[in-house]
N, C-alpha and C positions, 0 to 999 in steps of 0.2 A: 675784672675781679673774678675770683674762682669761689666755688662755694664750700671749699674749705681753706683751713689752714693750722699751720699748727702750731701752738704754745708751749716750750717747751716738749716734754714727750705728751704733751694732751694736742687731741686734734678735736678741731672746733666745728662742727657741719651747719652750713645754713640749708634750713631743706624748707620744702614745702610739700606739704601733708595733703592727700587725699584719701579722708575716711570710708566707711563703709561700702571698700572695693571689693572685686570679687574674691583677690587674694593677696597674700602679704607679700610685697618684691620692692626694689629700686627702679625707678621705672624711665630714667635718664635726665638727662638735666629740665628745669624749667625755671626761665628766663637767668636768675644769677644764682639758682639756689638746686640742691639735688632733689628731683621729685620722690615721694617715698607714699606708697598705694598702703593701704592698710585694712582688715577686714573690720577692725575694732570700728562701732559707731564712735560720734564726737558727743555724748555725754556723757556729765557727770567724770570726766577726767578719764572714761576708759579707753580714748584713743590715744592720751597723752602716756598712759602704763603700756600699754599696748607697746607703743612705738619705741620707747627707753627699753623695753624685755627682749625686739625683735632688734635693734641696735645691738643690745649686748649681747645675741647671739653670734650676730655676723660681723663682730669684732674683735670675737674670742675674749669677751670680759663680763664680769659679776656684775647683774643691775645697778648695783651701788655706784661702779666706775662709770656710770653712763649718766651725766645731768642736762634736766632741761635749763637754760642759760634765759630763754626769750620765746615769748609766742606763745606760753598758757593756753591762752583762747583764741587762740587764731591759727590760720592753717601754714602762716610762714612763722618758724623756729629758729633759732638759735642751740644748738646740741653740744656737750663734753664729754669727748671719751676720755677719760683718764686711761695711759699707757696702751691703748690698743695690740694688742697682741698677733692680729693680723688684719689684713683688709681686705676686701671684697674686691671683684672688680668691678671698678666705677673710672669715669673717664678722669684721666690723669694723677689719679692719686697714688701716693706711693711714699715710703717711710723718709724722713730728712735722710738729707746726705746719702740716697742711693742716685 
């Protein structure tokens, strides 16, 4: 299993979150999900704004196109990028049909 996929032109990322790191990056896969380090602590929801602001930068899309789907309160997610614009480099991912 890969820790994305895509839905029509929405791509779906299962990650798993590690707050209050020293700085915001993708930090490679862990276990079935993509690791994503964050500087935001985890309350009161500011890791969870945090990480949909620093997604919709490095997808080239408006916070709005970026939903959390699963994982609220917990450090594994569930994420929707509505039409992603471009993508980062991350292991094996890449637009349908290239």
């Amino acid at each position: 299993m890969s820790y994305f996929r895509w839905d029509g032109e929405d791509l779906i990322l299962d990650c798993h979150l590690q707050p209050k790191a020293s700085k915001d990056e993708f930090a490679g896969l862990h276990g079935e999900g993509l690791k994503i380090r964050l500087t935001a602590p985890p309350v009161e929801g500011k890791a969870n704004a945090h990480l949909l602001a620093f997604l919709a930068k490095a997808f080239g899309v408006a916070k709005a196109q970026v939903s959390l789907e699963s994982g609220e309160l917990n450090r594994h997610k569930r994420l929707r990028i509505h039409a992603p614009q471009r993508l980062p480099t991350l292991p094996g991912l890449i637009f349908p049909g290239k």
